[in-house]
SESEZA-79867 format. One line per 2 residues: their letters; for each residue x, y, z of N, C-alpha, C. Coordinates in nm, 4 decimals. Example, Ala and Ser with C-alpha at 12.3 -4.5 7.8 and 13.67 -1.06 7.14 Angstrom:
// SESEZA-79867
AS = 1.3190:-0.5690:0.7800:1.2300:-0.4500:0.7800:1.3200:-0.3300:0.7800  1.2850:-0.2250:0.7080:1.3670:-0.1060:0.7140:1.2900:0.0030:0.7870
// end
This chain:
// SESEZA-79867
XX = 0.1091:1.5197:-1.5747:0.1683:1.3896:-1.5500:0.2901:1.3751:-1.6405  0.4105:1.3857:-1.5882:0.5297:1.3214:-1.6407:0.5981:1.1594:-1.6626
XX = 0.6478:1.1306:-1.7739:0.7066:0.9861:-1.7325:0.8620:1.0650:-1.6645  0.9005:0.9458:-1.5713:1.0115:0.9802:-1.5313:1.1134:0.8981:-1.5148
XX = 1.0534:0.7793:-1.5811:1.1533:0.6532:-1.6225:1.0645:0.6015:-1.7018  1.1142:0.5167:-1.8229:1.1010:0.3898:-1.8988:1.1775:0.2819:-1.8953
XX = 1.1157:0.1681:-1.8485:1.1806:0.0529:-1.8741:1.1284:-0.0392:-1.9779  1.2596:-0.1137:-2.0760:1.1767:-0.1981:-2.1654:1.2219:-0.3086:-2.1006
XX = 1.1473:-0.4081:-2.1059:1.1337:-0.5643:-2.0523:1.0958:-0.6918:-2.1527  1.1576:-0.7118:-2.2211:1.0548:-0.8064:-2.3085:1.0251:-0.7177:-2.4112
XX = 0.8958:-0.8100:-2.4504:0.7976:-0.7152:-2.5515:0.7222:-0.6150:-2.4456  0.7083:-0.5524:-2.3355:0.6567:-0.5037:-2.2430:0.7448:-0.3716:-2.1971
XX = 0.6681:-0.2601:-2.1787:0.7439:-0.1627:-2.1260:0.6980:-0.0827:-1.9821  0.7181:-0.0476:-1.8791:0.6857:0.0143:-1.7355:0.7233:0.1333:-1.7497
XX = 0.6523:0.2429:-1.7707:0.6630:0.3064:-1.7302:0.6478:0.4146:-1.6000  0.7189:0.4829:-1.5205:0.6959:0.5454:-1.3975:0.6236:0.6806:-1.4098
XX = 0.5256:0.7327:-1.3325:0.4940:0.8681:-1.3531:0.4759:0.9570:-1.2158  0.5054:1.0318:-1.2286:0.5212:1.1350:-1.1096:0.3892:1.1950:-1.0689
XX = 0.2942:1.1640:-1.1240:0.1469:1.2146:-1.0514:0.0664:1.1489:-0.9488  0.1487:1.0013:-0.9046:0.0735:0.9653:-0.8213:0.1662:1.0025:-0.6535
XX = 0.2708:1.0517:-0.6868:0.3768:1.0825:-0.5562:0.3769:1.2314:-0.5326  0.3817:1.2968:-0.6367:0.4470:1.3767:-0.6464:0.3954:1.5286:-0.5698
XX = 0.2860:1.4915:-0.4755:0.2480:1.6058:-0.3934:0.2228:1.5592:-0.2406  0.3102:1.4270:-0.2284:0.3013:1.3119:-0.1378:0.4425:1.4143:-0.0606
XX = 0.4121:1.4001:0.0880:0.5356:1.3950:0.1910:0.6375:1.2830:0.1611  0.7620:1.3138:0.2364:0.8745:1.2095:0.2065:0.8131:1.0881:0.2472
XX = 0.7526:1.0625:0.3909:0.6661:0.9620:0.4368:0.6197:0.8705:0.3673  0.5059:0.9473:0.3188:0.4325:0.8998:0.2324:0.4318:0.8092:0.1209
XX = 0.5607:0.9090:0.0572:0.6635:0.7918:-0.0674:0.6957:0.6661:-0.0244  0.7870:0.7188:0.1041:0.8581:0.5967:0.1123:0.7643:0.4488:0.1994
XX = 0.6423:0.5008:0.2341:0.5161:0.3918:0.2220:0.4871:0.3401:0.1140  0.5091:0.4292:0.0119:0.4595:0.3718:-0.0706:0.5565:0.2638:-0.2012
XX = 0.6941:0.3478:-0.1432:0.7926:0.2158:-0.1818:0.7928:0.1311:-0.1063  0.7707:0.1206:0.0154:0.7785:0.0065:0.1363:0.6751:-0.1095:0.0710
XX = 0.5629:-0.0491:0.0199:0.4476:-0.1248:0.0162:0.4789:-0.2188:-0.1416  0.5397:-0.1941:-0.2444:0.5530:-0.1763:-0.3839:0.6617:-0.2875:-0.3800
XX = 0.7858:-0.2631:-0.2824:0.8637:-0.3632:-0.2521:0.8097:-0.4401:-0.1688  0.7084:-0.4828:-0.0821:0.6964:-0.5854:-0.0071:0.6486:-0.7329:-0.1367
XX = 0.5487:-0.6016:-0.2354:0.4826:-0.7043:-0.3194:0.5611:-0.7600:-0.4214  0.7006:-0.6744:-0.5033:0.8070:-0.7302:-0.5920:0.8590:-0.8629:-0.4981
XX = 0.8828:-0.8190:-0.4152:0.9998:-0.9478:-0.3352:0.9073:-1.0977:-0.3038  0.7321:-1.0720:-0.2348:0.6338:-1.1390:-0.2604:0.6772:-1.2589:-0.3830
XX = 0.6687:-1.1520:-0.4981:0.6637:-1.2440:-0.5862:0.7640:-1.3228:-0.6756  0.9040:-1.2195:-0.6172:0.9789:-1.3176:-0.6961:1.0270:-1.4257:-0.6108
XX = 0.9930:-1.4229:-0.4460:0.9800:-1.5644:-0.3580:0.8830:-1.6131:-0.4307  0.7640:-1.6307:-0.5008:0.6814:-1.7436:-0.5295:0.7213:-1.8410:-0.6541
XX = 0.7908:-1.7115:-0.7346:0.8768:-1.7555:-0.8356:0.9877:-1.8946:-0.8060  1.0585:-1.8368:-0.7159:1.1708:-1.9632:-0.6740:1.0863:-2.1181:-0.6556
XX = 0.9697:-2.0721:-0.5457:0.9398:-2.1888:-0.4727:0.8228:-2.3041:-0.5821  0.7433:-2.1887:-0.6592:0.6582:-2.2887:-0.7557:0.7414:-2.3193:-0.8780
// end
């Protein structure tokens, strides 16, 4: 398992790792960004509205 980005945020840091994609078809990924972005955008609409 590699990190393959760090982000710092705050006192909080995200890091990305390549073991959960990384033997995944192109498909596959990009389900799984499809899915990852449905839920970011989710929430920063709930953000605006509450």
């Amino acid at each position: 398992m590699a990190v393959i980005k760090e982000i710092k945020s705050g006192s909080g840091v995200i890091r990305i790792h390549d073991d959960y994609c990384k033997n995944n078809t192109k498909e596959d990924n990009q389900k799984i960004i499809d899915n990852v972005s449905k839920i970011i955008i989710g929430y920063y609409q709930s953000q605006k509205i509450g």
